[in-house]
N, C-alpha and C positions, 0 to 999 in steps of 0.2 A: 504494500500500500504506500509504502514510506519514498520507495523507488518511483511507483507511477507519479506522485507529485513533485519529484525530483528532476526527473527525465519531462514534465508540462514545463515547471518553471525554466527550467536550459530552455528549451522552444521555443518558452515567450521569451529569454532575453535578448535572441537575436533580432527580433520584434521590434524593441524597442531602442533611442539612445538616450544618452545622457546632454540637453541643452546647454549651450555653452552662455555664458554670462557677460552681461553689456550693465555698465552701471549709467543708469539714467534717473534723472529730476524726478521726483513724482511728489507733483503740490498742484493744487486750485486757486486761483488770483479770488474766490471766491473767500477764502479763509484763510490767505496767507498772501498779504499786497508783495511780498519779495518776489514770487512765483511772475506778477506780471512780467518783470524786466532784471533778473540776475544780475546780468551782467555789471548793474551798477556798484554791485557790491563786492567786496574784499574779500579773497578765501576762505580766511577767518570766518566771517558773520555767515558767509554760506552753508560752511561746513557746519555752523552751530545753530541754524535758523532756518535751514532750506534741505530737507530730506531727498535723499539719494536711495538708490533701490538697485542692490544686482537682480535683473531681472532673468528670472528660468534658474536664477544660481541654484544649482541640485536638483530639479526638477527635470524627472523621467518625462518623456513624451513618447507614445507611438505616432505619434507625426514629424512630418518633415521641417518644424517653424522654426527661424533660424530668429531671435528676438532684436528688438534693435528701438530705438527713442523718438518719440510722437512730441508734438507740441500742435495743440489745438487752439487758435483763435478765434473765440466767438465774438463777435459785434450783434446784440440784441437792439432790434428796435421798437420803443416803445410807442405808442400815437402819442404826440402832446407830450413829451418828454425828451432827454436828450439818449443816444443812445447807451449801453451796458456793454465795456468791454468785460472780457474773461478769457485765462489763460491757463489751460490746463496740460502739466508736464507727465507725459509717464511714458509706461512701456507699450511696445506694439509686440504682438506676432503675426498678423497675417500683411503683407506688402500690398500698396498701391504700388502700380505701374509709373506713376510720378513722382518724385521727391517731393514736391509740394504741391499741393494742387487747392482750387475754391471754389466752395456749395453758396450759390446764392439760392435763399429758400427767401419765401414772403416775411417771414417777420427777424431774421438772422442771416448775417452774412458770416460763413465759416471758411477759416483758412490751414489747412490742415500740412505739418511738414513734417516726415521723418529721416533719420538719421541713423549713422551705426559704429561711431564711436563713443568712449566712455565719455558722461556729462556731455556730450552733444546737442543738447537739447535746451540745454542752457542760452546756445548763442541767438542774436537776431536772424526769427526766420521770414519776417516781415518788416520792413524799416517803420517804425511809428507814425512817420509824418506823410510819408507814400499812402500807408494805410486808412489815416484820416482822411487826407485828399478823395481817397477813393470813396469811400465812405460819406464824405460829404455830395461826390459827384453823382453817387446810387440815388442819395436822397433828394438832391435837385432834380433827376429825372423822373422820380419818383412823383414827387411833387406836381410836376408840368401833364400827366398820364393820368 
């Protein structure tokens, strides 16, 4: 008996591997304003204020998802109000075909970019003032429609 679940386990290990580890961001500009914009701040305050995460570190998978660092820019538009940015850092495993790519939906513009070095996620994947621009040009046509 001891054998037959001996000789399963061996069959499923070839089955599976072992994910290999990308340390990425993982914070919300919703609860933690450092998460909007990193890079302003000193390794120091980072490293004590702004959580990091090996992602897949020791985690078995039967699939083939190779993990790697997401940075999600939401711009929420309210009526009558001014817009909601938010910035959300973490891990990915499944790959867009673009490094960055953008969802304009009716009430949120989302700007999505991944990456696959350690803390990559940290950097500007949107320039701030390009983004506003944009953002502002949505809504003036927005507006005219």
């Amino acid at each position: 008996m001891l054998s037959k679940y001996g000789a399963i386990l061996f069959l499923l290990s070839f089955h599976m591997k072992l994910v290999t580890s990308i340390r990425c961001y993982e914070c919300s500009s919703a609860n933690n304003t450092m998460c909007l914009e990193p890079a302003l701040y000193d390794a120091e305050t980072l490293d004590k204020y702004l959580p990091t995460t090996h992602c897949g570190s020791g985690v078995v998978s039967s699939g083939h998802h190779a993990f790697f660092c997401r940075k999600i820019m939401q711009t929420i538009f309210h009526k009558g109000y001014e817009p909601d940015v938010r910035v959300t850092r973490t891990c990915g495993w499944i790959r867009h075909h673009r490094d960055c790519y953008m969802a304009d939906n009716e009430d949120h513009l989302e700007t999505v970019c991944q990456c696959f070095t350690d803390d990559c996620n940290r950097a500007h994947g949107v320039h701030p003032v390009r983004m506003m621009g944009s953002i502002a040009l949505l809504l003036l046509l927005r507006s005219l429609s």
